[in-house]
C-alpha positions as CSV (number, residue, x, y, z in Angstrom):
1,X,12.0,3.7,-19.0
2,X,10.8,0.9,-17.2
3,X,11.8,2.9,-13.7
4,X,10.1,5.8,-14.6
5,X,6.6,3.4,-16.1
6,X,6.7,1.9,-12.3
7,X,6.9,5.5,-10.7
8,X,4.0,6.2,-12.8
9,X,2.1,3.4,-11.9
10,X,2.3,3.8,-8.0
11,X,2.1,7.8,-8.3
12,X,-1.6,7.4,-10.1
13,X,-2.5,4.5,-7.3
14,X,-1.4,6.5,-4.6
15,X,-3.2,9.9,-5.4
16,X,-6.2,7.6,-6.2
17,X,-6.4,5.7,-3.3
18,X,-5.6,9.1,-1.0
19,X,-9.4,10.4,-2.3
20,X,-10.5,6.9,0.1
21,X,-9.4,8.9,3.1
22,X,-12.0,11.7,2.5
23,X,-14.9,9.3,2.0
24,X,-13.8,6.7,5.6
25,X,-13.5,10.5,7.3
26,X,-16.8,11.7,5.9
27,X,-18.6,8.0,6.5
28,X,-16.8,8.6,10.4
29,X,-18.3,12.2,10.6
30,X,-21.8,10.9,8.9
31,X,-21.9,7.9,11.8
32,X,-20.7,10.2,14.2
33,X,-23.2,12.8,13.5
34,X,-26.2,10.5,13.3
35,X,-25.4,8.7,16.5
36,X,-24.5,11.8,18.6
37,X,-27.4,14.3,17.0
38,X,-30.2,12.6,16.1
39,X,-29.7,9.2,18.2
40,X,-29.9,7.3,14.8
41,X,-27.1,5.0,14.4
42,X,-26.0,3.8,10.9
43,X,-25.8,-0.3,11.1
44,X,-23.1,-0.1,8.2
45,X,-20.7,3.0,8.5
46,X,-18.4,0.9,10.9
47,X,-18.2,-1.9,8.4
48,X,-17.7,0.3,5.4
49,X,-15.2,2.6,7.1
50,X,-13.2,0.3,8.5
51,X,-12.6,-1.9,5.0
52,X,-12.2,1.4,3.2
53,X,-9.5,1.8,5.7
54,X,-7.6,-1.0,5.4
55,X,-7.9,-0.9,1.6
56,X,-6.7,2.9,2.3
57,X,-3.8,1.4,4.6
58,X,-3.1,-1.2,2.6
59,X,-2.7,0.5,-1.6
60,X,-0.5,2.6,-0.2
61,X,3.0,0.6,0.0
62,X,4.3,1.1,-3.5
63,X,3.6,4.7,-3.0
64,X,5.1,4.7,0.3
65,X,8.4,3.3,-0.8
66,X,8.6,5.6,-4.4
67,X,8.8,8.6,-2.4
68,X,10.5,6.7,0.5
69,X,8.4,7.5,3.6
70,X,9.1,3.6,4.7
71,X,11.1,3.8,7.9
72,X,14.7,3.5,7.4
73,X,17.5,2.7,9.7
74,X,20.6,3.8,8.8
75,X,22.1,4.9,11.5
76,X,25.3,2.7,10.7
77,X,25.2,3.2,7.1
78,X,25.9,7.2,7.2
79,X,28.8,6.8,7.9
80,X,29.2,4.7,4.7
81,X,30.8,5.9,1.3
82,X,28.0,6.3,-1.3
83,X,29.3,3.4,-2.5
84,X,29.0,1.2,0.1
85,X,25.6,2.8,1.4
86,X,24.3,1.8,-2.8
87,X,25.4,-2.3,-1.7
88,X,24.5,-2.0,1.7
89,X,21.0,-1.1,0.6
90,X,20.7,-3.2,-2.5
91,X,21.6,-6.3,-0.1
92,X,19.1,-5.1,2.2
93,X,16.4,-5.7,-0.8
94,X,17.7,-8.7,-2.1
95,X,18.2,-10.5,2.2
96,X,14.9,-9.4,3.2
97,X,12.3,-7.1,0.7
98,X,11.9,-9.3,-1.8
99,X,11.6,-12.0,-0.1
100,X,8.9,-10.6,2.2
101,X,7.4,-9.0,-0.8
102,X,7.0,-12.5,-3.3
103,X,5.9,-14.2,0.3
104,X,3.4,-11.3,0.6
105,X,2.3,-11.1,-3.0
106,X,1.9,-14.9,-3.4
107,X,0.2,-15.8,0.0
108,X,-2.3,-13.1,-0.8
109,X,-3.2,-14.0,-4.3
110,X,-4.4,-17.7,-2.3
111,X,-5.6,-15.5,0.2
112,X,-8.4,-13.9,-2.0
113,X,-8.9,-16.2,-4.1
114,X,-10.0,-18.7,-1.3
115,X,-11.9,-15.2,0.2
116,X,-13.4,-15.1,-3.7
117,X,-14.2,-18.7,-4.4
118,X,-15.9,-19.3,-0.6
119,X,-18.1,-15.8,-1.3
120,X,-16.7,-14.6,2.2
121,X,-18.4,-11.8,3.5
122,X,-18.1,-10.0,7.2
123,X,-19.8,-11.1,10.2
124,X,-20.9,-7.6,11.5
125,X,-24.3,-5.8,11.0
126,X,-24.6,-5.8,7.4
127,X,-22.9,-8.7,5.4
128,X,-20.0,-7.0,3.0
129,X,-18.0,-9.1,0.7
130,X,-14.5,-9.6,1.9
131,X,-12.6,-10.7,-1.2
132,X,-12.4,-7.1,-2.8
133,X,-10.1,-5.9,-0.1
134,X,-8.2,-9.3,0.0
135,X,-7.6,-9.0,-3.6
136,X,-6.8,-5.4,-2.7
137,X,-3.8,-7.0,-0.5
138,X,-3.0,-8.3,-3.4
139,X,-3.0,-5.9,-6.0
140,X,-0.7,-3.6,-3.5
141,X,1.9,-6.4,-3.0
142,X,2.6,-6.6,-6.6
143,X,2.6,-3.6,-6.8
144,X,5.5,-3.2,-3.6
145,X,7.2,-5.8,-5.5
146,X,7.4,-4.0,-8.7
147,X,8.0,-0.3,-6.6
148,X,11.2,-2.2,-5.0
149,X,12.2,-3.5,-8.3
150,X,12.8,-0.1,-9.5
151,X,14.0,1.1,-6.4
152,X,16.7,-1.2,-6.5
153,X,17.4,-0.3,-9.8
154,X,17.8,3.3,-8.8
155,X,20.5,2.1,-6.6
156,X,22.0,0.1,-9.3
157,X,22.0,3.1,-11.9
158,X,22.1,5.6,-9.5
159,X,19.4,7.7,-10.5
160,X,17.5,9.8,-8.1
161,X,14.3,10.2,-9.7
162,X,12.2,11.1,-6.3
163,X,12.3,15.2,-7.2
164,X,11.3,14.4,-10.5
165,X,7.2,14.5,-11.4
166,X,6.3,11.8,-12.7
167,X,3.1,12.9,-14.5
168,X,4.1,15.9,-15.4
């Protein structure tokens, strides 16, 4: 259940956050146009395209690592037992994903809230606040952290759950 609730969760946020793509491409395109065509520059395309980007680049983990596009090295482990590949990998989340992921999640959360409490905007043409897409970071490392949780308890109850739709 609670596997299945986290699938979920990351399946709605990713298809979401994939309709930010369009709108960064069609800003691009807009700036592109306007520059090129009519010799009209926009002062705030760059600005918005580039933190819809990174809000883009960044949501996307948990989604990422539910349908496992993450890269993987297992070059050693294939020639593992299922077994052995199911420890192998769960030790590989416990040495070195969750930490990452709780330093990630944490660090953020003081991250934006400094970003928040300071008012931070950008620097550039037009003066954007910062702290949505640093509360953005993170959103989408709890959000990682949760995704891993039930990843590793795939492993642990080895359930494959990646060819089933989740919102069906």
């Amino acid at each position: 259940m609670i596997i299945r609730a986290i699938d979920a969760l990351n399946e709605v946020v990713g298809r979401i956050v994939a309709v930010v793509a369009i709108l960064f491409a069609g800003i691009i395109i807009y700036d592109v146009v306007m520059r090129y065509a009519f010799n009209d520059p926009t002062r705030w395309a760059f600005d918005v395209s580039k933190q819809l980007y990174g809000f883009y680049f960044v949501m996307l983990g948990g989604y990422a690592l539910r349908h496992k596009a993450h890269v993987r090295v297992d070059i050693l482990t294939e020639r593992f037992s299922r077994g052995w590949q199911r420890v192998v990998e769960v030790l590989g989340y416990v040495i070195f994903f969750f930490p990452f992921t709780y330093v990630f999640t944490t660090r953020s959360w003081d991250f934006a809230l400094k970003s928040w409490n300071q008012g931070e905007t950008t620097y550039g043409a037009i003066q954007m606040p910062v702290y949505p897409l640093k509360m953005a970071m993170c959103v989408a490392a709890a959000l990682l952290l949760i995704q891993g949780i039930a990843e590793v308890l795939k492993i642990i109850l080895d359930v494959d759950t990646t060819s089933e739709e989740v919102l069906a």
